[in-house]
C-alpha positions as CSV (number, residue, x, y, z in Angstrom):
1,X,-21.7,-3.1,9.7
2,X,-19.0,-1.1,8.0
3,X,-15.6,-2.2,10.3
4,X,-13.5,-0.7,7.9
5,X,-13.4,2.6,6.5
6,X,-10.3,2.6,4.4
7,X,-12.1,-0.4,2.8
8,X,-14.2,2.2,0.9
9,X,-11.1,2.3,-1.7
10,X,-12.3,-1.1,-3.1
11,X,-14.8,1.3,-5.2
12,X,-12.3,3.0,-6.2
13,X,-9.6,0.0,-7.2
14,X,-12.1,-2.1,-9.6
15,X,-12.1,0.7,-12.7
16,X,-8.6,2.5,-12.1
17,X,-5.5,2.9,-14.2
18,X,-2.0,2.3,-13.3
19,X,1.6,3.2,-13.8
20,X,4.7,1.2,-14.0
21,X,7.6,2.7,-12.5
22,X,10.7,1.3,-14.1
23,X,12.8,3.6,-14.5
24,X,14.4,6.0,-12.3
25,X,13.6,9.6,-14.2
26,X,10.2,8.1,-13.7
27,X,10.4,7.3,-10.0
28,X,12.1,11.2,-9.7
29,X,8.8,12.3,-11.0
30,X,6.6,9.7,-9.4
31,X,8.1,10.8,-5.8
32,X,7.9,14.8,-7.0
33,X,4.3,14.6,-7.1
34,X,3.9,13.2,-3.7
35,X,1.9,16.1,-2.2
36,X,-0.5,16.4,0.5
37,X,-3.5,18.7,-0.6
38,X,-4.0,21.2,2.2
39,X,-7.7,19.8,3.3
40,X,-5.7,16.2,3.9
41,X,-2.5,14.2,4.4
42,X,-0.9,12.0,2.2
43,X,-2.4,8.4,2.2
44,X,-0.9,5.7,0.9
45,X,-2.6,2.7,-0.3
46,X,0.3,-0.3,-0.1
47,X,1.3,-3.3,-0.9
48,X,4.7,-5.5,-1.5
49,X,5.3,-8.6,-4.0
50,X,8.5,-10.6,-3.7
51,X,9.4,-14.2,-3.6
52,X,9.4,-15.7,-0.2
53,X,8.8,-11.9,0.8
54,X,10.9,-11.2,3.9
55,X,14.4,-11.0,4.9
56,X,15.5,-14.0,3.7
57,X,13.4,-13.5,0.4
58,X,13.1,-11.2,-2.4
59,X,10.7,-7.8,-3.2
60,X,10.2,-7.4,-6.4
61,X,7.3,-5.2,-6.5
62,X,5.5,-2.6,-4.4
63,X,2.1,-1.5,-5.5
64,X,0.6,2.4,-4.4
65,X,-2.6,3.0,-4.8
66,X,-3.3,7.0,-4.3
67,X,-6.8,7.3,-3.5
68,X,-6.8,11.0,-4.3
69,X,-5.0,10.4,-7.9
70,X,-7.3,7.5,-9.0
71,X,-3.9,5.9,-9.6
72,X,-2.2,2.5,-9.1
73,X,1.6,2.8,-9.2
74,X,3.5,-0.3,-9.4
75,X,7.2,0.4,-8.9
76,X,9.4,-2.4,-10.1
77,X,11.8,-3.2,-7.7
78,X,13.4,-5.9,-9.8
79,X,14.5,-3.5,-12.3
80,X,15.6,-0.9,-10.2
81,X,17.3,-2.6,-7.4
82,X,18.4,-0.1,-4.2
83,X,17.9,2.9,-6.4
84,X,14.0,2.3,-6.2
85,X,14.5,3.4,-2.1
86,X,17.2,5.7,-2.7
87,X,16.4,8.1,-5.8
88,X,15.0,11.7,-5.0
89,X,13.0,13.8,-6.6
90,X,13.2,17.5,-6.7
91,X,13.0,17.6,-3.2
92,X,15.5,15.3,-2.4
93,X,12.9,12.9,-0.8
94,X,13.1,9.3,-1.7
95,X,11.2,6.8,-1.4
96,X,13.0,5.5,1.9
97,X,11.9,9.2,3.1
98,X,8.6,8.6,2.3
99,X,8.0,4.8,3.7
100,X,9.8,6.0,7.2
101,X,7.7,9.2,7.9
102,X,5.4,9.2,10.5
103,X,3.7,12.3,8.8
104,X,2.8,10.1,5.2
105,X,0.1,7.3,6.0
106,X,0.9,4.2,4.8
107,X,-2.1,1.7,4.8
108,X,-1.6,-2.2,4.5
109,X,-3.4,-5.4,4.9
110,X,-1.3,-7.3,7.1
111,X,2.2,-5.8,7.1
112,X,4.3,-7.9,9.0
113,X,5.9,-9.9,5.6
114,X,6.4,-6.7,3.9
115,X,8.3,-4.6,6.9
116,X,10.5,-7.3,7.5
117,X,11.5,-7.1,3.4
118,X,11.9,-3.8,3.7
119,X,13.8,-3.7,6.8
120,X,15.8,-6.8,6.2
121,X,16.6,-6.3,2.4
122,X,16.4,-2.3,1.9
123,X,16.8,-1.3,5.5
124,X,13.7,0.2,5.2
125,X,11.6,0.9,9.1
126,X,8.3,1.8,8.0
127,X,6.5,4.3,10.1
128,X,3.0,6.0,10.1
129,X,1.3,2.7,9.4
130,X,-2.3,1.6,9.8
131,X,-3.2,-2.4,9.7
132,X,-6.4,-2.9,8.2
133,X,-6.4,-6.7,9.2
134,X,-5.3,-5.5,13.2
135,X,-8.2,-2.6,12.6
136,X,-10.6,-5.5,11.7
137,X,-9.3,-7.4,14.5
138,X,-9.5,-4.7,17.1
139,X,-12.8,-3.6,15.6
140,X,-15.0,-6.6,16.1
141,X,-17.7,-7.4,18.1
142,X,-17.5,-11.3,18.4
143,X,-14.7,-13.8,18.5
144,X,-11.3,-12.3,18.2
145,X,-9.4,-15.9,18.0
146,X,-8.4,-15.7,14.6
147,X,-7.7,-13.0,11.6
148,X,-9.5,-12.6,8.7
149,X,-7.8,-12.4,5.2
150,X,-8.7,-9.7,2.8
151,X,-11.1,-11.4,0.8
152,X,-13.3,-12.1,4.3
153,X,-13.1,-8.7,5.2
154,X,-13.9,-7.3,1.5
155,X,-17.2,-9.8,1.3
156,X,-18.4,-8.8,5.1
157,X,-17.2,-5.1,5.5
158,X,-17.0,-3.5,2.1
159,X,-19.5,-1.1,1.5
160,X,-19.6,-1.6,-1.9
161,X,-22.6,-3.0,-4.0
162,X,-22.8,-6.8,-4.7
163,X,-22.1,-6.5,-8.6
164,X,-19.0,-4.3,-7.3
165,X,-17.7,-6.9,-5.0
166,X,-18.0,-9.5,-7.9
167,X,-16.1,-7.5,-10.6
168,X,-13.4,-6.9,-7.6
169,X,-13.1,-11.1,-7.2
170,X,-13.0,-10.7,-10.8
171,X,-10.1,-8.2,-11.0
């Protein structure tokens, strides 16, 4: 039984291209093209990388996956330090703007390591966020004692062909 339905992007991960974001004329253009179509709202696909990621640690990396660009952007924190949260693209919206709107959906697997980096390195409060591991959790039909990681989720929930769920384990 499909729990999940955001977990139909696994499809779309396992054959898609991406984008390093290293610069900041690149991040201007990578936040310009931020658009919501008019038939839906912008949906974000995230996740953060850092050593020891939270307050106390680094970030390094966050990783968006727009579903409706068949796009993985990896913006390199590392390289770009604040500027990553606080350059603007034609618009003046940066990427701050973006993580803190309630209007922008921002969709995690378990987000509680990466807001506190955000909040407790960038200042960053994230809003409009969806949980898939507290979806799963909420979602199910049997014991609710303990979470499941992604992988658990991916192999149970996914509805995705076997050979598709292998080359993602490959990936």
């Amino acid at each position: 039984m499909v729990r999940l339905c955001h977990l139909s992007v696994v499809h779309v991960l396992i054959n898609m291209d991406s984008e390093l974001i290293d610069t900041v004329p690149v991040l201007e253009a990578f936040l310009d093209g931020l658009v919501p179509s008019q038939e839906q709202p912008l949906l974000l696909y995230m996740d953060l990388e850092g050593n020891d990621l939270s307050r106390h640690g680094t970030l390094s990396l966050v990783t968006i996956l727009i579903e409706s660009r068949r796009n993985v952007f990896l913006i390199d924190v590392t390289t770009l330090g604040g500027a990553a949260f606080t350059a603007t693209g034609l618009d003046h919206r940066s990427l701050l703007d973006v993580l803190q709107s309630p209007k922008i959906v921002k969709v995690f697997f378990v987000i509680r390591n990466d807001s506190d980096a955000l909040c407790g390195v960038y200042g960053v409060r994230v809003g409009g966020v969806e949980d898939l591991q507290l979806m799963e959790l909420a979602s199910r039909s049997f014991n609710r004692k303990h979470v499941n990681g992604l992988a658990k989720c991916i192999e149970r929930d996914a509805p995705i062909s076997s050979d598709e769920k292998s080359r993602w384990w490959q990936v």
